[in-house]
DOVEXSE-998800 format. One record per residue: residue in three letters; x, y, z of N, C-alpha, C, CB in turn. Coordinates in steps of 0.05 Angstrom, whole numbers, plus 5000, padded with zeros to 4 digits. Atoms other than C-alpha are relative to their C-alpha. Glycine has a CB too. Example, Ala and Ser with C-alpha at 12.3 -4.5 7.8 and 13.67 -1.06 7.14 Angstrom:
<atoms>
ALA501849765000524649105156501850245000498050015025
SER498449764999527349795143498550225014500950094971
</atoms>
This chain:
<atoms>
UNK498950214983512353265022502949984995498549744995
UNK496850075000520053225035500449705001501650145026
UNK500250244999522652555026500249925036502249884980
UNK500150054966521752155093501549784999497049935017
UNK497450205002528951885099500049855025503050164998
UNK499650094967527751815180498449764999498950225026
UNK502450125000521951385161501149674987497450204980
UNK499450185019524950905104502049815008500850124977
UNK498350134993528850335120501249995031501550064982
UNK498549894970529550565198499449715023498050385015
UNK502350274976528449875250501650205025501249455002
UNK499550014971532250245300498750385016504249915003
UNK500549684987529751045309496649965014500150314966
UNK502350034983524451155362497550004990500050175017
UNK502649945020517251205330499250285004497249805007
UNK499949734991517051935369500650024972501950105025
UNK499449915015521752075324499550004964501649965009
UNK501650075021518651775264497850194993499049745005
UNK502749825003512052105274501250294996497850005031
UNK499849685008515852795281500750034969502750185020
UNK498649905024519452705219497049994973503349754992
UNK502050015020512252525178498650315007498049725003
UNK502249714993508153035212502850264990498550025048
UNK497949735015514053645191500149864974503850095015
UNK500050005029514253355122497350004992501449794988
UNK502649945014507153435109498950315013497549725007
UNK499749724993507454105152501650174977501450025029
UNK499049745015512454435101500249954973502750105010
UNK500550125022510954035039498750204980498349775006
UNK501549855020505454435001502450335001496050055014
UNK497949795005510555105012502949954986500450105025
UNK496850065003517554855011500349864973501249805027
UNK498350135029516754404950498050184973499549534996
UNK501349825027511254894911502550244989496850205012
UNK497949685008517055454921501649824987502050245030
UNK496450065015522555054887498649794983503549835025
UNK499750135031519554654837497050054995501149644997
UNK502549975015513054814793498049725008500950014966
UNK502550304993506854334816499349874964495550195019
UNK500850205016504953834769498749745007501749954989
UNK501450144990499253354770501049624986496950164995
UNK498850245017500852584753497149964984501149695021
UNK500549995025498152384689499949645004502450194979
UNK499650305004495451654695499249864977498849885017
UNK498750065029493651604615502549974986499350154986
UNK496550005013501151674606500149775004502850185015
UNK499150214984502151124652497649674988499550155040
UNK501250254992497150544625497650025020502049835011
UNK501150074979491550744676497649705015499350214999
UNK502250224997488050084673501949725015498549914964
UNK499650174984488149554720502949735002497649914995
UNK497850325006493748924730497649835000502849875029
UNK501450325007488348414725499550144973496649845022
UNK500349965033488648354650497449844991502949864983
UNK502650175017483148164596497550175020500149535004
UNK501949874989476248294618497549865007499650214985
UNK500950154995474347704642498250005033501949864992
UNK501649924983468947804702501749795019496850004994
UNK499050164979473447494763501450255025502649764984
UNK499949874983475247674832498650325007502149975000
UNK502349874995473148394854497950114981500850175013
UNK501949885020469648524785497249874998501349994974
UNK502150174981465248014820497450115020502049865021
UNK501249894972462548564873497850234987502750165024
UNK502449865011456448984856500050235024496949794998
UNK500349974982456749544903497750185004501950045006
UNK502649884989451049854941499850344985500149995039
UNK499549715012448150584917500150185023497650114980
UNK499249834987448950924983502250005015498550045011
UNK497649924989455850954988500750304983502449754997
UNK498249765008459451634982502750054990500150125018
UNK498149925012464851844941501550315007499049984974
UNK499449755015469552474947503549894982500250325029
UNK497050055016475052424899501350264993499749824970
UNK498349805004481252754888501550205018498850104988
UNK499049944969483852964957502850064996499549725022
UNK497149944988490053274961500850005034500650294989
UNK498150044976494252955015502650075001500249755006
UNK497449964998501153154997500950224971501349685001
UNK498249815017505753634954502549794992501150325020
UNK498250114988511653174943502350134988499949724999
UNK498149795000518953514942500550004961503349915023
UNK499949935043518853424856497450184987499549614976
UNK502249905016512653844856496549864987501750064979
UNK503050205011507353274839498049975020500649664993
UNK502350034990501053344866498849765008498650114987
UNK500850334998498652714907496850095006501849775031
UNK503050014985491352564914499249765015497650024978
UNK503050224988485752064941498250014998499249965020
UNK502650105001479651734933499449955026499649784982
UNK501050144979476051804994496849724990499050295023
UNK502950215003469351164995499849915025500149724978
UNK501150074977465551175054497149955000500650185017
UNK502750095000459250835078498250305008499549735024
UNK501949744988452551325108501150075030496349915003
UNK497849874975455151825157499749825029498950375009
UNK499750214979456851445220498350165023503649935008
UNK502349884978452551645287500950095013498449865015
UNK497949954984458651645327502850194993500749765007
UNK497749855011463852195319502749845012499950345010
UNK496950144992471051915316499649665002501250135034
UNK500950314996468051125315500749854967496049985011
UNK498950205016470550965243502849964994498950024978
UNK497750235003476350545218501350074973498749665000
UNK499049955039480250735152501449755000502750304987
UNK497950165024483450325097501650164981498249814979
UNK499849855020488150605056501349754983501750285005
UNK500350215026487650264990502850064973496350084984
UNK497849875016494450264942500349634974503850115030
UNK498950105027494350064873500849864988501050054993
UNK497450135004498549614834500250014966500149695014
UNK498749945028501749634759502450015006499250264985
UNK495849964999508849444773500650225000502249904973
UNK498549704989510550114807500050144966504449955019
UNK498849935027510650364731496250094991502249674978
UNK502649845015502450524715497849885017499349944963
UNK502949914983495050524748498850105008499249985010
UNK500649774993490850924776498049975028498850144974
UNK501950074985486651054839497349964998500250115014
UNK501749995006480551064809499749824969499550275005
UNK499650265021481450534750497049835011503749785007
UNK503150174988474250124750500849845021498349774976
UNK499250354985477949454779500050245033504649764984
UNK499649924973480449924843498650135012501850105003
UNK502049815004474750454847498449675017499250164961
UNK503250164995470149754860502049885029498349694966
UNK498849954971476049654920498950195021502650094997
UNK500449874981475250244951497350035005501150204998
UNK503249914997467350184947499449815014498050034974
UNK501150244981467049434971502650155035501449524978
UNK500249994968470849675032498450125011501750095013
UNK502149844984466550265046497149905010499450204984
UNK502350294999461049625036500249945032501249644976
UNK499850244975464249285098500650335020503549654998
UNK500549834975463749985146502150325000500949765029
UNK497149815000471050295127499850254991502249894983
UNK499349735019473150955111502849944985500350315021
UNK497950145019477150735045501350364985497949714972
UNK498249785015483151255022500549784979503150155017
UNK499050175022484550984952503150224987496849944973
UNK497549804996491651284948501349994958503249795034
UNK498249965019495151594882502949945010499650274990
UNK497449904991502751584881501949944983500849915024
UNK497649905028509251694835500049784987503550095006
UNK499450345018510551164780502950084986497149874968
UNK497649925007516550994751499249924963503049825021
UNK497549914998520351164705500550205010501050014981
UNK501349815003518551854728501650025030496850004990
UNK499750034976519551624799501349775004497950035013
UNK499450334997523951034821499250025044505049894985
UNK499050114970524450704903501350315005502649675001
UNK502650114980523050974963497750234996501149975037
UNK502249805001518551594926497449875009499850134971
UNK503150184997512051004927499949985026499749674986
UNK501350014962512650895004499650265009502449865027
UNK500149704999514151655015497649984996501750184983
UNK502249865006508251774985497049875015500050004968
UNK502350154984503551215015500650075032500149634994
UNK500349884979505851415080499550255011501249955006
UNK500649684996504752135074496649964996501950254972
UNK502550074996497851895060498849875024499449874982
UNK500850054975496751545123500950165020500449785006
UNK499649784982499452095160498250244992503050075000
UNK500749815009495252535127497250005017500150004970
UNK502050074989489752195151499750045032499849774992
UNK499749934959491152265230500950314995503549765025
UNK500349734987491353035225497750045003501150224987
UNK503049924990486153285259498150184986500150135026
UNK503450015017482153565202498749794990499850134975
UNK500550175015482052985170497849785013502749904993
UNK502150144983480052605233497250085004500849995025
UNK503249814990473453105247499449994976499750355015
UNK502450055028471453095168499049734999501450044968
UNK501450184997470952325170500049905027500649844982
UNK500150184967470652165245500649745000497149975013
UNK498150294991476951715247501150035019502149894983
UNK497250004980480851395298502549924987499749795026
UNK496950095015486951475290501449745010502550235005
UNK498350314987488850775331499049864979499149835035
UNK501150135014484450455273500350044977498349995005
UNK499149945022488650565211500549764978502350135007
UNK498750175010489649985165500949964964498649805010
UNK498549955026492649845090499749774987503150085001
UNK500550185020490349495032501550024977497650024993
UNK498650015020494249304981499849734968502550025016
UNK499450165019495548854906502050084988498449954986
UNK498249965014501048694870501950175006499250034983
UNK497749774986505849314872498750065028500450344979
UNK501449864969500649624925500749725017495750095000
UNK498350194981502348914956502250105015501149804985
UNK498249904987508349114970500750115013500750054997
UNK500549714984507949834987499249985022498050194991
UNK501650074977502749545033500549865026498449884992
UNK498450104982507149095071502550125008500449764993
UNK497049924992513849465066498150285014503150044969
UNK501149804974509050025104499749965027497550074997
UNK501150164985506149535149503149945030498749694976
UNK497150014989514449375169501250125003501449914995
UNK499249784999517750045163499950045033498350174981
UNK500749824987518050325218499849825036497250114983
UNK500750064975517850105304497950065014501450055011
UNK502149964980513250065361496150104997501450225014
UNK501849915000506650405373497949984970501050235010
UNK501349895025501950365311498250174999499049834986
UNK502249704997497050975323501850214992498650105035
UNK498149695016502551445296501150074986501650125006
UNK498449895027505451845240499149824973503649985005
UNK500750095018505051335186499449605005502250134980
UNK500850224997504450705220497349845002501149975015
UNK502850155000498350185207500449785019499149894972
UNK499750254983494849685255498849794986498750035028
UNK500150215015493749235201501249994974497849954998
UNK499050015028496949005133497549754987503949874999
UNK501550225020492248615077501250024974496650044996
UNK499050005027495548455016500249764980502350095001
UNK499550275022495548014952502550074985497449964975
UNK498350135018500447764911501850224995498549864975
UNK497949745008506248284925502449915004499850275017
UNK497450135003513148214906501950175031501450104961
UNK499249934973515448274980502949965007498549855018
UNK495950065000523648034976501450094974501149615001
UNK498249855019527648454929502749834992500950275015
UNK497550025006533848254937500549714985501450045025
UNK498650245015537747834895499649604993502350035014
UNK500250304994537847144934497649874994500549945027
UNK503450014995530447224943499449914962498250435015
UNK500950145026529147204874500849764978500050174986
UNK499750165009533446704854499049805009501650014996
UNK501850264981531046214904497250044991500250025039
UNK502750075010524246354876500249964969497950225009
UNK499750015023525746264804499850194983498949874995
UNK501449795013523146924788500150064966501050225014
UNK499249985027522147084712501650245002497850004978
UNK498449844995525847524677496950284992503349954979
UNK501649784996519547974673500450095039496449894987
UNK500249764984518848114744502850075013497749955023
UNK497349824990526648184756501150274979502949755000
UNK499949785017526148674699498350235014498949934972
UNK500849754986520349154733501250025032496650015000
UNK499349904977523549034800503050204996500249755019
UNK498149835015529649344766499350254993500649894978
UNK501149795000526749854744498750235026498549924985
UNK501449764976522550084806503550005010496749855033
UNK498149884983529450074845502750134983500949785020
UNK498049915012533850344798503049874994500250205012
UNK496750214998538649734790499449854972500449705034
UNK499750175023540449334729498549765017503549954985
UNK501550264984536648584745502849894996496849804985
UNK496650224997542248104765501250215015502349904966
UNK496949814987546148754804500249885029499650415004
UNK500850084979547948364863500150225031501549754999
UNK502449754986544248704926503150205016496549805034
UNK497449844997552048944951499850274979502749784992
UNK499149705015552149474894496550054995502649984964
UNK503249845002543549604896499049955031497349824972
UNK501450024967542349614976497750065003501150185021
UNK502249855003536349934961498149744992500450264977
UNK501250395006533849124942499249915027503049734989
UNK501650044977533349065011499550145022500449835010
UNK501649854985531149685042497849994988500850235004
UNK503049955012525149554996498649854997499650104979
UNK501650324994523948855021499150055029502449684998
UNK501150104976519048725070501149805023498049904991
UNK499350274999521748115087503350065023500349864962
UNK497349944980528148495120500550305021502650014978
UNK499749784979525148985172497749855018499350364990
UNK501350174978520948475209500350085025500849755001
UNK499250024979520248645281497049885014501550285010
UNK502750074983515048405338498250215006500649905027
UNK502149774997512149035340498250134974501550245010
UNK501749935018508649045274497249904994501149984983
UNK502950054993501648945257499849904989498250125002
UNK501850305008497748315242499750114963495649965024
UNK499550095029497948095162498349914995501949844994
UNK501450165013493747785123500850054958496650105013
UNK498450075019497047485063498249864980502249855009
UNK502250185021492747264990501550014986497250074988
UNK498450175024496646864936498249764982502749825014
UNK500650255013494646414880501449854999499450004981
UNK497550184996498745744870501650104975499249645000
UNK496649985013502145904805498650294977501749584975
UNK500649775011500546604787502950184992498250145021
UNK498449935009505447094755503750085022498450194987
UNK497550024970509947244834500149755011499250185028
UNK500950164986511346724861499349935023500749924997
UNK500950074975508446434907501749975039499149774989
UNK498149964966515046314960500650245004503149845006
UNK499449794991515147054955498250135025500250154978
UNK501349964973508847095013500649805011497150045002
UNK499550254989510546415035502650085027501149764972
UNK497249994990518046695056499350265021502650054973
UNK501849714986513947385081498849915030496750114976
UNK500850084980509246945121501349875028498849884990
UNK498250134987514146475153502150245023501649844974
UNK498049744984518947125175497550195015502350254971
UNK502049894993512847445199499549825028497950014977
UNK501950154990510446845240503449955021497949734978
UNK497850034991518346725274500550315010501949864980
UNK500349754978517547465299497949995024499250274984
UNK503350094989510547225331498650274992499549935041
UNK501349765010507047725286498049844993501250194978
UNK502550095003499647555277499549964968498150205014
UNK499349965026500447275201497249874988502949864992
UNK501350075011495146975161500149974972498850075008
UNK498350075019497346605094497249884986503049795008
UNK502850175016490646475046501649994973496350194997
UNK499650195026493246024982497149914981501449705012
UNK501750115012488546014933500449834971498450195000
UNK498750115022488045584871500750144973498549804994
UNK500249765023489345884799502750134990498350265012
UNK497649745004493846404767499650284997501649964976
UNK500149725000490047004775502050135019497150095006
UNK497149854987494447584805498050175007503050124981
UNK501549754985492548084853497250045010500150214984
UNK503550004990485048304861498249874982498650305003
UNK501950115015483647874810499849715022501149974963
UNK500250284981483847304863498650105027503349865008
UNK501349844970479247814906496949944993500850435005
UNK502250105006472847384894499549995026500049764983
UNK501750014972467147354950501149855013497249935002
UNK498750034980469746884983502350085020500149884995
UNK497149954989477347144993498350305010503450004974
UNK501249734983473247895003499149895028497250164984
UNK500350044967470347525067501350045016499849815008
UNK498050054992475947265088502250275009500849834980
UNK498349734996480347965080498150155020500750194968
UNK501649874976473948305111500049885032497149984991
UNK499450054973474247875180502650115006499849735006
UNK496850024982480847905188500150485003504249754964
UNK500449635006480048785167498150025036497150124956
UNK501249824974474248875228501649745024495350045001
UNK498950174984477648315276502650195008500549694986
UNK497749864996483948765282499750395004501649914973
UNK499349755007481449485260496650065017500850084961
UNK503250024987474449385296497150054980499950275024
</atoms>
């Protein structure tokens, strides 16, 4: 996968042109970056591969028991990316569908402050299984961590995964539509999940665009102001530092890259319906979906803002009820 510069930060290039530039970087990817740099697979024992909900306290989705006839294939190479690192996926799908081309993907992304997790980690593994629960064909997406990798390799890479998915093998192995693409996310994958969701103009059936965003508790405004106006600690202005390669405090004039990697500042009316999960005083804060939702909802983008009580973070606040909740809003949009 070549980086997808046309893709990153673009509100004004056509989506044509968008889609060409994903589809040719996953066309000359496995050649162009095997010839010039040695493959190498990521290594998520290096990285911490265990979950952001800490301790091992039975809450949110560790809550979900999932059925025994769902299917697993794991380990899916979707991408080459131009440093040589081998991307995979966890596919988790329900029993084969009746109808060719009649299911719906999710692609499912991670979270560990851009810096460690894995797609297959118990906590996310029981993600990609409760979607396949509710009908989906769930991609549970790998992708670069930093230090290793800083900003925009993590979208690069989640979008080369949803583009991977609309080539037409992909569509005829699990009989997807490609108009029915959508993106799950926590925490970092929060992010990823929304700054995917906004990336990008028009049409969502193409290249790497989704027709839905679901995400918890993701640090969605980068820049500077943003975090001061939310109080932010100095933990998460330290890993957001890190993922973008800026000292914390660099104001966003000398790290621009603060808000090409905010959601929050590619808003247009042509993006796809949200669904937003926060606790009240969990480790992000909370006006960081609040400020998401609001700019979302002043585009007239179809937003949906669930506040729950608590300070769990991420999918630890993905208890049956909020799984409902994410599930309507998932087939209400993605069918």
């Amino acid at each position: 996968m070549t980086r997808l510069s046309g893709f990153r930060g673009s509100r004004h290039r056509r989506p044509a042109r968008i889609a060409l530039a994903v589809s040719a970087a996953l066309a000359v990817a496995a050649v162009a970056s095997a010839f010039h740099q040695p493959l190498r697979e990521l290594d998520p024992s290096a990285r911490q591969a265990s979950s952001e909900v800490a301790g091992s306290e039975i809450i949110g989705i560790r809550t979900f028991e999932a059925p025994t006839d769902l299917r697993v294939d794991a380990d899916l190479e979707y991408a080459v990316a131009e440093d040589g690192t081998v991307l995979t996926l966890d596919v988790c799908r329900p029993a084969a569908s009746a109808i060719a081309g009649s299911n719906a993907a999710v692609v499912s992304i991670h979270g560990g402050s851009w810096a460690r997790g894995d797609k297959a980690n118990s906590d996310w593994r029981k993600v990609c299984l409760w979607l396949a629960s509710e009908g989906f064909v769930a991609a549970s997406v790998n992708y670069r961590l930093v230090p290793d990798a800083a900003y925009p390799a993590q979208v690069d890479d989640v979008a080369a995964a949803v583009a991977w998915l609309r080539e037409p093998e992909q569509l005829e192995r699990f009989d997807l539509d490609p108009a029915r693409i959508g993106v799950f996310g926590g925490s970092a994958g929060g992010h990823l999940a929304a700054l995917l969701g906004t990336l990008g103009e028009g049409p969502l059936d193409v290249g790497s665009r989704v027709a839905a965003v679901a995400e918890l508790s993701g640090p969605v405004g980068l820049g500077l102001p943003e975090l001061d106006a939310d109080a932010a600690s100095d933990w998460l202005r330290g890993i957001v530092g890190e993922f973008l390669g800026c000292e914390p405090g660099t104001p966003d004039e000398a790290c621009p890259q603060a808000i090409e990697a905010s959601a929050t500042a590619h808003v247009d009316p042509t993006d796809p319906p949200f669904f937003i999960g926060h606790a009240e005083s969990e480790v992000v804060p909370l006006a960081q979906s609040q400020r998401l939702a609001d700019t979302l909802g002043a585009s007239a983008v179809e937003v949906e803002l669930a506040v729950v009580p608590g300070d769990a973070h991420s999918i630890g606040i993905l208890d049956e009820g909020l799984r409902e909740r994410v599930a309507a809003f998932l087939h209400a949009h993605l069918g």
